[in-house]
N, C-alpha and C positions, 0 to 999 in steps of 0.2 A: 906386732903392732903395725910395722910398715902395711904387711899384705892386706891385714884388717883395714887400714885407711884406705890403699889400691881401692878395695871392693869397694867401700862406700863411697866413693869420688866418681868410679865407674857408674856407680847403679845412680848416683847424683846424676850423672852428664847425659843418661837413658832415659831418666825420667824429663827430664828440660827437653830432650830432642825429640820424645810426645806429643810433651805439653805442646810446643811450638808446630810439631805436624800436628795434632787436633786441633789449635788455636788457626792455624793455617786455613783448616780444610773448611771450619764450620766459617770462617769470612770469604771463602770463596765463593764468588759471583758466576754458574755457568751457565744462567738461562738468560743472560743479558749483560747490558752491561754497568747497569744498577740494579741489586737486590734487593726486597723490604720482607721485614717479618711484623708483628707485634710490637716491639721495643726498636727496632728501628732501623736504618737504611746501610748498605754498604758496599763497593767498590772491590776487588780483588786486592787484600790487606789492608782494610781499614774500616772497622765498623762504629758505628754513630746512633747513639743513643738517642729518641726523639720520643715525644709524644703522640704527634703525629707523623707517620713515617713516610707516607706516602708523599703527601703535601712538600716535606721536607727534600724528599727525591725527587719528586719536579723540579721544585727550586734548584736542585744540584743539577739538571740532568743540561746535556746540551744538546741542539738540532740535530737528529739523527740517531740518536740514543734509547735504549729499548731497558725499562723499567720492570723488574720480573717483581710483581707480589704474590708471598706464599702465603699458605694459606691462614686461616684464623680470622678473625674479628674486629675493624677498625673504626671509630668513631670520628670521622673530619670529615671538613669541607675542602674538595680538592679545586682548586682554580691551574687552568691549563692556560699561558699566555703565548708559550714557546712554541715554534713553529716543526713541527717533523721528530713530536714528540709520540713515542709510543708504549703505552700502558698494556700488561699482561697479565693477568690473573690466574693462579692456575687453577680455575673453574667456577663457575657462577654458582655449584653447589657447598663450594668450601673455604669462596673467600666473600664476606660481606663486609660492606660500607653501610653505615648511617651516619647519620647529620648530628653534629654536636651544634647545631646551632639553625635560625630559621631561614637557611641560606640551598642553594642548589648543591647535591651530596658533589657531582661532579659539574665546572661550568667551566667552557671551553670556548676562548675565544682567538685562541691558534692555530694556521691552516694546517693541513697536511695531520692532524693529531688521529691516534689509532686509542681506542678503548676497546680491549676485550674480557670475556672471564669472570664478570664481576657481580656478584647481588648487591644493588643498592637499593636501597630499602627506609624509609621511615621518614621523610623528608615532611616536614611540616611549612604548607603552604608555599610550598616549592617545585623541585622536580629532581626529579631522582638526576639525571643528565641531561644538560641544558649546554645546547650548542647556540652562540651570539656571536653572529656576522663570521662565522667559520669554516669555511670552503675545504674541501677536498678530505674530509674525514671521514674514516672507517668505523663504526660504532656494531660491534657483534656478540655475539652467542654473550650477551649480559641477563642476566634479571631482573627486571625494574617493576618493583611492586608494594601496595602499601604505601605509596607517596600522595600527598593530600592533591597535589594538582596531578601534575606530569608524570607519565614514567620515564618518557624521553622528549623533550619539545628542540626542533630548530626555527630561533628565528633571523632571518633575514639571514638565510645561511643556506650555500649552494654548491652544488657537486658532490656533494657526500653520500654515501652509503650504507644506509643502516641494514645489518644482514641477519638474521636467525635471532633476533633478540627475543624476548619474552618480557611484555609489559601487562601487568595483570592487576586488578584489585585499586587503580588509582583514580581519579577525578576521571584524567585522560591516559590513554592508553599511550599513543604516542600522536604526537599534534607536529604540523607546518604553519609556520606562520609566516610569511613574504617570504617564503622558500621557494626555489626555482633548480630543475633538474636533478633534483638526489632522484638516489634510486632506492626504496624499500622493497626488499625480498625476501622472504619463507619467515617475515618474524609474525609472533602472535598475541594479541590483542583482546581477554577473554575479562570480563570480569567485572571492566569498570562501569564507573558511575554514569558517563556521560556518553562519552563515546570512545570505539575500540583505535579509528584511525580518524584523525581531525585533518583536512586541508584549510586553513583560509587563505585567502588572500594568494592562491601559491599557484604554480603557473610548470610547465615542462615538467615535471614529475610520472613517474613512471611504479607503479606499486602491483608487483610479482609473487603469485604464490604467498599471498597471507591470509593468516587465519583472524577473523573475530567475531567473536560468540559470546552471549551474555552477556552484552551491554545495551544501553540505552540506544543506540545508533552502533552498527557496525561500522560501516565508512560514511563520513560524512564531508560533501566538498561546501564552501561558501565561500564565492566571489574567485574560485579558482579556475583556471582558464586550461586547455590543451595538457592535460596529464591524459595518462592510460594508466584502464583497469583490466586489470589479464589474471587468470586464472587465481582469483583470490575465493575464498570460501568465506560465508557471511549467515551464520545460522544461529538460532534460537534468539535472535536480538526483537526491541523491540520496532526496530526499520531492518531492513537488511544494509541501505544505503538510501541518504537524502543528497540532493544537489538542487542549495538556493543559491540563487543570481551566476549559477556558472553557466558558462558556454563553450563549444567547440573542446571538450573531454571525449574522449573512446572509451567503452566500457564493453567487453565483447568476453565471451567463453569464462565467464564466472560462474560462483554458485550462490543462485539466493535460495533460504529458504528458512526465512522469520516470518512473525507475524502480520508484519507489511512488510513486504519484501521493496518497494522502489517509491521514492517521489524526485518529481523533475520537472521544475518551473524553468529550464532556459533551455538552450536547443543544445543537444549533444546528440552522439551517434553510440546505441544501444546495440550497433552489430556492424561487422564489417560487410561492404560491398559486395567483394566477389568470395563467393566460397573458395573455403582452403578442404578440400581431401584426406584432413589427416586427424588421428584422434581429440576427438575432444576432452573437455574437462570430467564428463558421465561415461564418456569412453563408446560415446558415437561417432561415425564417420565422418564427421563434415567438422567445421569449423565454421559457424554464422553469426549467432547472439551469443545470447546467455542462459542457463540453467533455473527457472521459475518454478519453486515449488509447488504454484498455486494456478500453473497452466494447464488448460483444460480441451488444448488443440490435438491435434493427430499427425500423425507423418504417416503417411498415404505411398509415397511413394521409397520412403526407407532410405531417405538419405541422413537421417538420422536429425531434422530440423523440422518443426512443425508447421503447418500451410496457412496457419491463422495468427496474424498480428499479435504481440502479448502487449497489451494496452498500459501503461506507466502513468501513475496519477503525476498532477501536472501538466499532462496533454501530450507524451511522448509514447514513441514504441521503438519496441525489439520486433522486429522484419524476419528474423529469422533466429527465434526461441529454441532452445537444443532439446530434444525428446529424447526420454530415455529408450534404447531400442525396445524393449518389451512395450513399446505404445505402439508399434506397430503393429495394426491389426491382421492376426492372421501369422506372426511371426512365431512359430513355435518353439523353434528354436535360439532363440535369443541373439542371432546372428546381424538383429539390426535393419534383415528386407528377407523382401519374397522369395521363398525359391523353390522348385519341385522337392527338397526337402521336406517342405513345412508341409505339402499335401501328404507327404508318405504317411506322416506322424499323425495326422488329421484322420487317412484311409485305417491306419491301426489303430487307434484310438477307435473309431468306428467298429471296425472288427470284433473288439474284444470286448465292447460295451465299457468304455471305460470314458466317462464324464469330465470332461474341461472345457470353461467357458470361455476362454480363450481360443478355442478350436472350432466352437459353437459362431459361426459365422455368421450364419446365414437367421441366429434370431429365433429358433423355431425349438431351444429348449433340451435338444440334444444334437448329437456329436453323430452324424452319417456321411454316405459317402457324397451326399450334396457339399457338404465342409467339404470335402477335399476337391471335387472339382472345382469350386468357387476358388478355393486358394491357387489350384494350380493354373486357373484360369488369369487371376489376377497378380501371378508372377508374371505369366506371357505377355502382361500389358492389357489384356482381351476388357478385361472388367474394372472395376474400383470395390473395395471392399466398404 
């Protein structure tokens, strides 16, 4: 009997020191220093049952503190007041937020606040993430889409950075509003109702490498003063970009190429001054305006900028419109300018009887060896084509 008892007390005390490492391991917190799942939030040994768990670990967390939510499915409204607060998701494809109520899925009125990782989604007459009077926050790789206004709106909110987000399918895509110096970089903006990127009112802003496509307006400024547009792509919209009552913006080495690509009622600079020598946005040599799909100029001398104004309703122009190299007449080779190259390829094609009207220089229907001295002529400078 004794040994029988031994064993059962043994295999008791085995089973307890288990239970207590499984119980251990599943409240263990290693991707921050507050965890959230579905049922609710927890610390390294101690877990807390909630309804809303997220919401609940903000309220827990303190300055400096980094919140990991796993993945699954959360219905709240999170309010951020805490300053050097940071939210993690672990991926906008397998953690989503909706709104239990007609309020902003996330609103953030603490500086220094990081949101990444997250699909918020379904916000009724709201916005998916809503930054108020919020300075120095990180907003990235999220998805904000399906929200009857916003997918991201800051207002009267400065210094922050919103990076690689994806707002799609909302009122607005992402909007400024008496915003002043954020920086918007590589996020994309396709879908919605009104427009892909909103400035009003918003001033020192800098918007880098974004995408928007299929919406009513791709970027749109009003009453916004000294931002820059740098290498943003703006296609199948039904403006590429409008700017009412703005002034003194740069908009330079972009791509338009919607329906109406530009209107511009106040005075801005549609190209920079002095050429820069280095790739552009189509992957020509220079660096001057911007990329117009509906430009009908030439580059003559193969710096890869066109010689004719591209006219901007409104009463503006781009000085120096970027051509794609293949606009370069006489460039056979795709190289961008003239060179004893492009006559060799002009004299073979002659040779062999073989037809391109791109080689066809000279206007007269076929490909001889008049095309090739004209081109080799107009490498040396000698001619104009």
């Amino acid at each position: 009997m004794k040994a029988y008892t031994i064993i059962g007390t043994t295999v008791l005390i085995l089973a307890l020191i288990t239970i207590s490492i499984t119980t251990a391991a599943a409240i263990s917190c290693n991707c921050g220093d507050i965890c959230v799942n579905e049922t609710g939030w927890w610390r390294d040994g101690g877990f807390h049952a909630n309804a809303t768990p997220i919401q609940a670990a903000v309220g827990n967390a303190a300055a400096g503190e980094i919140i990991c939510v796993k993945a699954g499915n959360y219905a709240e409204n999170i309010d951020i007041a805490t300053a050097h607060i940071t939210l993690v998701g672990e991926g906008a494809d397998v953690v989503t937020v909706t709104t239990d109520s007609d309020d902003h899925i996330f609103e953030v009125t603490g500086d220094y606040v990081n949101i990444s990782g997250f699909n918020v989604t379904g916000a009724a007459t709201s916005d998916g993430i809503h930054l108020n009077k919020a300075d120095h926050c990180n907003i990235s790789d999220n998805t904000a889409s399906n929200n009857d206004y916003h997918g991201i709106y800051l207002d009267s909110s400065s210094n922050n950075t919103l990076l690689n987000n994806t707002a799609s399918k909302n009122d607005y895509g992402i909007e400024l509003r008496s915003s002043s110096n954020n920086t918007l970089k590589g996020n994309t903006a396709n879908l919605n109702y009104y427009d892909g990127i909103y400035l009003d009112s918003s001033s020192n802003n800098t918007l880098l490498k974004n995408t928007a496509s299929k919406n009513d307006y791709g970027i749109e400024l009003y009453d916004s003063s000294n931002n820059t547009l740098l290498k943003n792509t703006a296609s199948k919209n039904e403006y590429g970009t409008k700017l009412y009552d703005s002034s003194d913006n740069l908009i330079y080495n972009n791509y338009w190429d919607n329906t109406n690509n530009a209107y511009d009622d106040g005075s801005n600079r549609w190209n920079i001054t002095t050429i820069t020598a280095e790739p552009n946005i189509i992957g020509g040599p220079s660096i001057g305006g911007n990329y117009w799909s509906d430009y009908n100029g030439t580059d003559t001398d193969g710096d890869g900028l066109g010689e004719e104004t591209y006219n901007i309703d409104g009463g503006n122009f781009d000085y120096h419109p970027l051509c794609p190299p293949s606009s370069v007449k006489g460039d056979l080779n795709g190289d961008g300018i003239l060179t004893p190259a492009d006559a060799a390829i002009a004299l073979r094609l002659a040779a062999t009887g073989v037809h391109d009207d791109a080689a066809d220089v000279s206007g007269d229907g076929q490909v001889t060896s008049l095309d090739a001295l004209m081109i080799l002529q107009a490498a040396a400078g000698v001619v104009e084509l």
